[in-house]
C-alpha positions as CSV (number, residue, x, y, z in Angstrom):
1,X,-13.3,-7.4,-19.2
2,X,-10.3,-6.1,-20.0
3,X,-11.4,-2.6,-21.4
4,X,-13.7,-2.2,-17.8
5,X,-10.6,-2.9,-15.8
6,X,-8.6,0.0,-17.6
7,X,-11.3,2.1,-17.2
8,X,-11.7,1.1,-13.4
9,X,-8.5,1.2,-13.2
10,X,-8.0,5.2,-14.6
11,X,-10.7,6.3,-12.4
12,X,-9.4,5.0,-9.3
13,X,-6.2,6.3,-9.9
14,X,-7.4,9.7,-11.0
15,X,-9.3,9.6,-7.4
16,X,-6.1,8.2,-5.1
17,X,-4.6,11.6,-7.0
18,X,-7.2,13.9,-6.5
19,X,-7.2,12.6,-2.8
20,X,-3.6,13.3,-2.6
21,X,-4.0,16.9,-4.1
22,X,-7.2,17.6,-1.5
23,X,-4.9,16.3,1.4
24,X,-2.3,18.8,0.9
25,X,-5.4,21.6,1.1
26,X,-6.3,20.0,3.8
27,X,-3.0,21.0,5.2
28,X,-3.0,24.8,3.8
29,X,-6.9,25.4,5.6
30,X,-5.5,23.9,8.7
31,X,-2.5,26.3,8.6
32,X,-4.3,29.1,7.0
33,X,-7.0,29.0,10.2
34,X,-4.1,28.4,13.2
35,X,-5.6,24.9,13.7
36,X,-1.9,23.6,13.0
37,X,1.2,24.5,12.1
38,X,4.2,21.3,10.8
39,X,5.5,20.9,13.5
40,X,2.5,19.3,14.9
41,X,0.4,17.9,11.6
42,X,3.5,16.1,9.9
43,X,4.3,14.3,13.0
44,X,0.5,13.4,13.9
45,X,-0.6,12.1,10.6
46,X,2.5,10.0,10.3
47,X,2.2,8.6,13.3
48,X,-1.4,7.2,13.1
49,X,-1.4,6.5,9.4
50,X,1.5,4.6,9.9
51,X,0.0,2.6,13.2
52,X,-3.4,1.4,11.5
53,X,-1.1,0.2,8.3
54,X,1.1,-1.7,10.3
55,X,-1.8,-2.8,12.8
56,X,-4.1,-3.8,9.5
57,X,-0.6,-6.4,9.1
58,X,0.2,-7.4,12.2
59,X,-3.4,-8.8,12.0
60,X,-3.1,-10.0,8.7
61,X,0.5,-11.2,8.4
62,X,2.4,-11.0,11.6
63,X,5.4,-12.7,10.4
64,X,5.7,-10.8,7.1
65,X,5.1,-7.9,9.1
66,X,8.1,-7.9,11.9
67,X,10.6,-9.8,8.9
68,X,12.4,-7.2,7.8
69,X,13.9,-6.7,11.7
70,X,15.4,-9.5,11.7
71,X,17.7,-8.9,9.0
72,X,20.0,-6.0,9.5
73,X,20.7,-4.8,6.0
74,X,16.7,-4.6,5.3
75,X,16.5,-3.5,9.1
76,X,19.1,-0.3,8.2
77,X,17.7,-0.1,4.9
78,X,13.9,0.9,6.3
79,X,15.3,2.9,8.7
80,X,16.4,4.9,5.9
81,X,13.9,4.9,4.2
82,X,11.4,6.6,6.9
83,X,14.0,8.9,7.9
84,X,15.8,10.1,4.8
85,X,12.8,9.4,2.9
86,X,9.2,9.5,4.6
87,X,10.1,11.7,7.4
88,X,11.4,14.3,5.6
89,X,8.9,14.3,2.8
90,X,6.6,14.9,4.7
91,X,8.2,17.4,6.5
92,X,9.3,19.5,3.9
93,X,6.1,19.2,1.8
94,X,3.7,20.7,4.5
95,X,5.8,23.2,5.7
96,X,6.4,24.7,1.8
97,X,2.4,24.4,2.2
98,X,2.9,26.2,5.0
99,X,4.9,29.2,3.3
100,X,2.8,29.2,0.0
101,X,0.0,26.9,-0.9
102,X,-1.2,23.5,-1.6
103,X,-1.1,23.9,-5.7
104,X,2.9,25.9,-5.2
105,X,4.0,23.5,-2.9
106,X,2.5,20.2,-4.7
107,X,4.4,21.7,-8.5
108,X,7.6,22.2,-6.8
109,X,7.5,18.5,-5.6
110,X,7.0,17.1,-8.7
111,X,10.2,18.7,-9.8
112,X,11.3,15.2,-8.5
113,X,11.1,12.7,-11.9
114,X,13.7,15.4,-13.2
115,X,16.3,14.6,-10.2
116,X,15.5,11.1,-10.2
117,X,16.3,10.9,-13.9
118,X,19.1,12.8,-13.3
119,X,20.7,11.0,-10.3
120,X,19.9,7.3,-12.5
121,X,21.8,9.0,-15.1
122,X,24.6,9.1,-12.8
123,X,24.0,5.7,-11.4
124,X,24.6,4.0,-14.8
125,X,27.1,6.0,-15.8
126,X,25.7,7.4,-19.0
127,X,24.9,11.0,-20.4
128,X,21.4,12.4,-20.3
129,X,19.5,12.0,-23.6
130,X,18.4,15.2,-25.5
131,X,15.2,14.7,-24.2
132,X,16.2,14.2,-20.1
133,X,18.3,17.7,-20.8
134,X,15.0,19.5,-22.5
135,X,13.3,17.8,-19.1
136,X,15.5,19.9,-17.5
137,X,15.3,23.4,-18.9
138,X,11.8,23.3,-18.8
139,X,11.8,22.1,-15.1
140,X,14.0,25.1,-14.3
141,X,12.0,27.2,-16.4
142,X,9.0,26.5,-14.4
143,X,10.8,27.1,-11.0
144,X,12.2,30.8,-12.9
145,X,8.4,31.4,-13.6
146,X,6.8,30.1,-10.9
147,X,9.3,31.9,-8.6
148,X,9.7,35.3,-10.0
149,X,6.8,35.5,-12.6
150,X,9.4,36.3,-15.3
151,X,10.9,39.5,-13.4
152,X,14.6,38.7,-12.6
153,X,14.9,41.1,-9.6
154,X,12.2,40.0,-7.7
155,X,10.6,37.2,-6.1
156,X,7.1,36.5,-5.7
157,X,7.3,33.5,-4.1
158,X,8.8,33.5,-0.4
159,X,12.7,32.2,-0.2
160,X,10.9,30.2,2.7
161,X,8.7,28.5,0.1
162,X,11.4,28.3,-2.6
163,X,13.4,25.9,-0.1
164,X,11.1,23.7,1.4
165,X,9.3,23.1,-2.3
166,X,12.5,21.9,-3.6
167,X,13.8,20.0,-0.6
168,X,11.0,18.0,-0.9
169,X,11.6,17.5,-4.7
170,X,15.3,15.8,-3.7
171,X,13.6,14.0,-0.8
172,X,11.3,12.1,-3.3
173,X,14.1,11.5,-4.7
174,X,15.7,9.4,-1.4
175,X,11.8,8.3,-1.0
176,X,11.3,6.6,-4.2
177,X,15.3,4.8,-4.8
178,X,16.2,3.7,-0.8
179,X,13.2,1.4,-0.2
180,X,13.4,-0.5,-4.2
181,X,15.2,-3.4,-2.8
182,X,12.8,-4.0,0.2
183,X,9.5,-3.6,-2.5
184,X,10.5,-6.7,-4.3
185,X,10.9,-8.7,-1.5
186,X,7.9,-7.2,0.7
187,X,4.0,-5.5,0.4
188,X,4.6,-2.1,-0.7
189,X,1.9,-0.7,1.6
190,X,3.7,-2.7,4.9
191,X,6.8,-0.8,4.1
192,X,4.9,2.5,4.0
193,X,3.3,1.7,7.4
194,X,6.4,1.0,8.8
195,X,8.2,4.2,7.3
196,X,5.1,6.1,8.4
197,X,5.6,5.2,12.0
198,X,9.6,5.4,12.2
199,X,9.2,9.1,10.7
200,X,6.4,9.5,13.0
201,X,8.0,9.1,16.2
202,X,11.6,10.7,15.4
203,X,9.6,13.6,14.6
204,X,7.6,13.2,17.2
205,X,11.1,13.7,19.3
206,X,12.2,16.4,17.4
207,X,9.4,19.0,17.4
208,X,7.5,18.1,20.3
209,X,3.8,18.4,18.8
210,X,2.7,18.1,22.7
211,X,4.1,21.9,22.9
212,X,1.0,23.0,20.5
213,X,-2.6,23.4,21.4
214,X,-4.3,23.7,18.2
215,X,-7.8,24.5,18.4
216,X,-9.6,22.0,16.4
217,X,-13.2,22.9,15.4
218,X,-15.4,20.4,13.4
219,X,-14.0,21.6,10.4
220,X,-10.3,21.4,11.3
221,X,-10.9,17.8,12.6
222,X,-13.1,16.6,9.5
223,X,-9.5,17.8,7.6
224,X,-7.2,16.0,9.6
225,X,-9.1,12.8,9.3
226,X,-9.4,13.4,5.5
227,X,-5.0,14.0,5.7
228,X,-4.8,10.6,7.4
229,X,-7.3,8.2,6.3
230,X,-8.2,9.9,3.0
231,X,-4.7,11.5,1.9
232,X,-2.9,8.8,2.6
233,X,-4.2,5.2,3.5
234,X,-7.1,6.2,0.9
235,X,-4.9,7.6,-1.8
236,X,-2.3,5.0,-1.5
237,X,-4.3,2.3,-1.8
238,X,-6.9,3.3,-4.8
239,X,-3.3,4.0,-6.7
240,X,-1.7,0.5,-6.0
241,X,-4.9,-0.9,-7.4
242,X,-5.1,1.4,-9.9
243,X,-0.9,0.1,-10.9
244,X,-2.5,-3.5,-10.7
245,X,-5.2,-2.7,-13.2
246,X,-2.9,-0.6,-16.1
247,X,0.4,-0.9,-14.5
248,X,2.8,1.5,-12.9
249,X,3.6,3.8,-15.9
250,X,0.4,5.0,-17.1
251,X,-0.8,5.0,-12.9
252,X,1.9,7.7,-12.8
253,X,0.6,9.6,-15.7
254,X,-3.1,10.0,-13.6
255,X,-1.6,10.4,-10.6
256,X,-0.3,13.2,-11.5
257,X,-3.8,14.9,-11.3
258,X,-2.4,15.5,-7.8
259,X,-1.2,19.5,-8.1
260,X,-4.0,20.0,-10.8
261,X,-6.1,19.1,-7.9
262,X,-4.5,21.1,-4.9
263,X,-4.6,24.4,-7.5
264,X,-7.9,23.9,-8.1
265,X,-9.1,23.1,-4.7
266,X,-6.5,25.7,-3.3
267,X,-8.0,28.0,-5.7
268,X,-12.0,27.9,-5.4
269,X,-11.9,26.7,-1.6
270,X,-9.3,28.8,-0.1
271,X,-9.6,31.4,-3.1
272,X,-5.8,31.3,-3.2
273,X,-4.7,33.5,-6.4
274,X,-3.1,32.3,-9.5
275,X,-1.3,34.2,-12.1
276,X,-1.1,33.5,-15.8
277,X,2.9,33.0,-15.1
278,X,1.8,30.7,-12.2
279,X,-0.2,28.5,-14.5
280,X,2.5,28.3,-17.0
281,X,5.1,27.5,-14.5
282,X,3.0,24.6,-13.0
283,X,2.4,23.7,-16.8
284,X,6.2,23.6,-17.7
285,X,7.0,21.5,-14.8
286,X,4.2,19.1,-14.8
287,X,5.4,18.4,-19.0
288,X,8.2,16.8,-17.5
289,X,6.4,14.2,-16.5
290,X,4.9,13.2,-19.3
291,X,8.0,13.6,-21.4
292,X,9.7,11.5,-19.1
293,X,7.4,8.7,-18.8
294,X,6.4,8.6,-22.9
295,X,10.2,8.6,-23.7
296,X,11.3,5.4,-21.2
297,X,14.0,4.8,-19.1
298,X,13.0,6.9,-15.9
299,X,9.8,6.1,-14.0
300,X,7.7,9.9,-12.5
301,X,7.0,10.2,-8.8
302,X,5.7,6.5,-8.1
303,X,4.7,6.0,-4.3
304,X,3.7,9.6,-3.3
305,X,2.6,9.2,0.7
């Protein structure tokens, strides 16, 4: 019994990642076809995700679900968390979809483990290991590559695309430390409802989505259910199982199927191009991860949304 729940458990993990990884492509046809642009997906798929999570607990749990109001440090705390954290995760994820593609976007995000190990470094006052610094010159490596295919007086990828990838590498970063105090005291997927919806509506505010009028065909709507049921209640789920099954290490590990998932969707559904140095870059960066994890003492990207 327990062999079949590792293996259950791998599979659905590998499939919450994959689902992750076709979300963001989800996102690039969208903004390839002028269906959407940001400014109206981020704060649309937020929104609703976040309502039916926090509807599914107000059902199941109500009291659980409106606790963490009525304390104000766990009230400031979550406010934080899907503003500094969810919010602009988001936000910065789709648009660097926006200025590349899905497989760019998703390697440059997972730039993260690195600046999380670095900033727990900092946080317990100790120097990085010989193996968190190696971490780190292949992670910049893999930008180098990935941004100027080894010529040093050019870029192939946009400036535009270069920012937005790694802003949403340091807000992973705020998304994965802010809400660890509130996830031992409260259901993960709760908190991510509630983050969902805070993001959601400040953004909501902020761009004014009701300003677009994105013409959605079958096919643009068939992807924006896919982004919010699929990418993310979908996704999120089948990997908190799959963490309950072989635990949140190795979860990480076959999550990370995510950008090896939006390259290769980007690449045979939206026949986006992908040079050898593109390849190498995502394969320097994505070694991180597995360095990272086999060595201890940091955990990789563990709650993407």
């Amino acid at each position: 019994m327990g062999k079949d729940k590792r293996i259950t458990g791998i599979i659905i993990t590998l499939i919450g990642g994959t689902f992750w990884g076709l979300s963001g492509t989800c996102g690039q046809y969208l903004f390839l076809n002028k269906a959407s642009c940001s400014d109206w997906l981020v704060p649309i798929r937020l929104l609703f995700a976040g309502a039916i999570l926090i509807l599914f607990y107000l059902i199941k749990d109500r009291a659980t679900c409106l606790e963490p109001w009525k304390h104000t440090k766990s009230a400031i705390t979550l406010l934080c968390y899907g503003i500094l954290g969810m919010m602009l995760c988001q936000y910065s994820y789709f648009r660097a979809i926006e200025a590349s593609n899905a497989g760019t976007a998703t390697v440059l995000q997972y730039v993260s483990p690195v600046l999380i190990m670095l900033v727990m470094c900092a946080r317990e006052k100790r120097m990085p290991r010989l193996i968190d610094i190696f971490c780190v010159l292949l992670a910049l490596s893999g930008i180098f590559l990935l941004a100027t295919h080894g010529h040093t007086d050019q870029l192939v990828v946009s400036g535009t695309a270069l920012f937005w990838g790694l802003f949403s590498a340091v807000t992973v970063v705020f998304y994965n430390l802010i809400p660890r105090g509130l996830m031992r005291i409260y259901p993960t997927p709760m908190l991510l409802g509630w983050a969902m919806f805070i993001g959601g509506a400040l953004l909501f505010v902020l761009r004014k989505p009701w300003l677009y009028h994105p013409v959605l065909d079958t096919g643009a709507l068939a992807c924006l259910a896919f982004i919010i049921l699929g990418g993310t209640i979908a996704a999120f789920s089948l990997y908190m199982l799959g963490v309950k099954y072989i635990g949140p290490e190795k979860a990480s590990l076959y999550a990370c199927v995510e950008p090896l998932a939006a390259t290769v969707f980007s690449f045979l559904w939206l026949k986006v191009p992908f040079t050898a140095m593109d390849i190498l870059g995502f394969i320097l960066i994505m070694s991180t991860i597995f360095l990272l994890t086999l060595f201890g003492k940091t955990t990789p990207q563990s709650q993407k949304p």
